[in-house]
N, C-alpha and C positions, 0 to 999 in steps of 0.2 A: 758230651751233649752236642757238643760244636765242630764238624769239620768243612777241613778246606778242601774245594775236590775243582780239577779242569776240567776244561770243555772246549770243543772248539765244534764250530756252527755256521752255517752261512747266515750274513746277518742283511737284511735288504733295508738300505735307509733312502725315504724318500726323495726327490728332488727339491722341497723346499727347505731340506734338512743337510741339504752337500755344500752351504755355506759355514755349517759350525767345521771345528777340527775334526778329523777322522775318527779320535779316541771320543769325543766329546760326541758324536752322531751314533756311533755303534754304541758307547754308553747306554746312551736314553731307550735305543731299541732293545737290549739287554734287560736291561732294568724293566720296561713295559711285555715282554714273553716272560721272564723267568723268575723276580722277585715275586714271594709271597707266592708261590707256584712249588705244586708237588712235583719230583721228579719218580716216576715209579723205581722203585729199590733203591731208590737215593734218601729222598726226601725230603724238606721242605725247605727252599731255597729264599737264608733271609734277608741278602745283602750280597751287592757284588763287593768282591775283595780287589781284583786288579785286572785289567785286559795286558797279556801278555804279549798279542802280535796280533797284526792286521796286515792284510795282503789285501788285493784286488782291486776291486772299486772299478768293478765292469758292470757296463750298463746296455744291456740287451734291446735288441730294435722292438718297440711298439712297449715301451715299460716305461723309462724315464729314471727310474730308481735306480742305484748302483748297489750290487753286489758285494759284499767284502766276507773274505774268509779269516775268520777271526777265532784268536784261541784266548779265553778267561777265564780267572777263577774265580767260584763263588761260595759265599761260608752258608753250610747246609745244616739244617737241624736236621740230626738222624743220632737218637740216645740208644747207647748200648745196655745191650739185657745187664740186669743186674747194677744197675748204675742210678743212685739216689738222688732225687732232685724232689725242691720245693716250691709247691704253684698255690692256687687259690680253689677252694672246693667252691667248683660253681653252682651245682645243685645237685640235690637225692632222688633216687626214685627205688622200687622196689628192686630193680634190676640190680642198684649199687651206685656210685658216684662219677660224676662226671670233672673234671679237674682243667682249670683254665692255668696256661704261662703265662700270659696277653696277647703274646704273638702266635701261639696254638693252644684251639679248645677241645680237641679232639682224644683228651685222655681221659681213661674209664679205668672205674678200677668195678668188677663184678662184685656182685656180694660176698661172693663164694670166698675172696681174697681179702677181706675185711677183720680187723683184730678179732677173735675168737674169747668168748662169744660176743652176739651182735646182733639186734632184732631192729627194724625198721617200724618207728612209731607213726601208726597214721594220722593220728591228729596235728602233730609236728613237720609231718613229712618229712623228717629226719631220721639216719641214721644212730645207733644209741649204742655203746660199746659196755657191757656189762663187768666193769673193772673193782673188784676187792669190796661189791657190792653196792657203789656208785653207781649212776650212769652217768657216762660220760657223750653227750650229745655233739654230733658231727655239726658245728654250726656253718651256716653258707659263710662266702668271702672270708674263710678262716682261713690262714697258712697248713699246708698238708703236706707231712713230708711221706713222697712215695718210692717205690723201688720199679722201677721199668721189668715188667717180664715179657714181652714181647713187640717188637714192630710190625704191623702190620697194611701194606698197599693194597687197596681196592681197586679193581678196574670197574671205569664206569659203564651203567647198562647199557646196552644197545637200544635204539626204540623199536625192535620186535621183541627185545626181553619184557622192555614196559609192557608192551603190548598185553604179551602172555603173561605179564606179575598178577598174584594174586592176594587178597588180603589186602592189609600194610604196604606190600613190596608196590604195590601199583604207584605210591607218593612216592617214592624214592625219588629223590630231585628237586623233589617240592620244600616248602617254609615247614610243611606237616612232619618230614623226615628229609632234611641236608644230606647231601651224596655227601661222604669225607673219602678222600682218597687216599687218607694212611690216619690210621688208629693207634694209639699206645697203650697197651693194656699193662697197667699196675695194678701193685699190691702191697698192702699196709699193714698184713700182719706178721710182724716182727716187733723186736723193741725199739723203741726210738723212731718205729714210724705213725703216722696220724695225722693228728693236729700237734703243731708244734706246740703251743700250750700245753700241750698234756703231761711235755718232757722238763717244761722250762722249770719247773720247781725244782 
């Protein structure tokens, strides 16, 4: 679910910031571009791990700031297909479920991938897994254990694609519909996936 991956990057830290340590200066500017920051095909970067080298610390006429070429590594959420983990079902909709870690809320499991069978009850707004003639209700903030079947990175629109969006697409960016720049689409139908309730007996 977790790796460690380098980088190395010019890091620009300001002039009232050339009185901390080197490591201590490019730290903080590390940590304000790239934590909590999607990397396209990477992705989502939750914690610096270690700054491995710095060099530089050139300060070009009419700037003030110094330059430092810097190489670190940072521990990246990026889940491998096929690879089981358990979050929190943040909420239903007719589409299918949407699944929070805490630190990413941007996994969806479609309907389509939903224990077999499964109808979406509208008074509940809940999803309902029709098991050995029970139903078994998808409750929110319940533990969910799912299986990752794909990653995927969005690039963000252009404002001539706003422009031309049509429908829906026109919010894109907006409170109405959040731009996510990397999706995890799972799926829960297998045994032992769901709500973990359902297995703890």
């Amino acid at each position: 679910m977790f790796i460690i991956t380098q980088i190395e990057d010019q890091i620009r830290v300001l002039p009232q910031d050339l009185q901390k340590t080197p490591v201590d200066a490019v730290t903080a500017v590390i940590e304000q571009r790239f934590v909590d920051k999607v990397i396209p095909n990477l992705g989502l970067v939750v914690t610096i791990y270690d700054v491995l080298h710095i060099e530089g610390g050139f300060v070009y006429p009419n700037d003030g700031a110094a330059f430092f070429k810097v190489q670190f590594r940072v521990v990246v959420f990026r889940p491998s297909v096929g690879e089981i983990i358990v979050g929190k079902l943040k909420s239903c909709s007719r589409e299918g479920l949407r699944v929070s870690l805490d630190f990413f809320d941007d996994v969806l499991i479609p309907e389509h991938a939903l224990q077999d069978p499964s109808f979406y009850d509208e008074s509940e707004r809940l999803w309902v897994w029709k098991f050995d003639g029970n139903d078994m209700y998808m409750d929110l903030q319940e533990p969910i254990r799912f299986r990752v079947h794909s990653v995927k990175f969005n690039t963000p629109p252009t404002p001539i694609q706003l422009q031309n969006a049509t429908g829906d697409d026109k919010l894109l960016g907006t409170a109405a519909k959040p731009f996510s720049p990397m999706v995890v689409m799972g799926d829960i139908n297998g045994d032992g996936l769901g709500l973990t309730t359902w297995w703890s007996g």
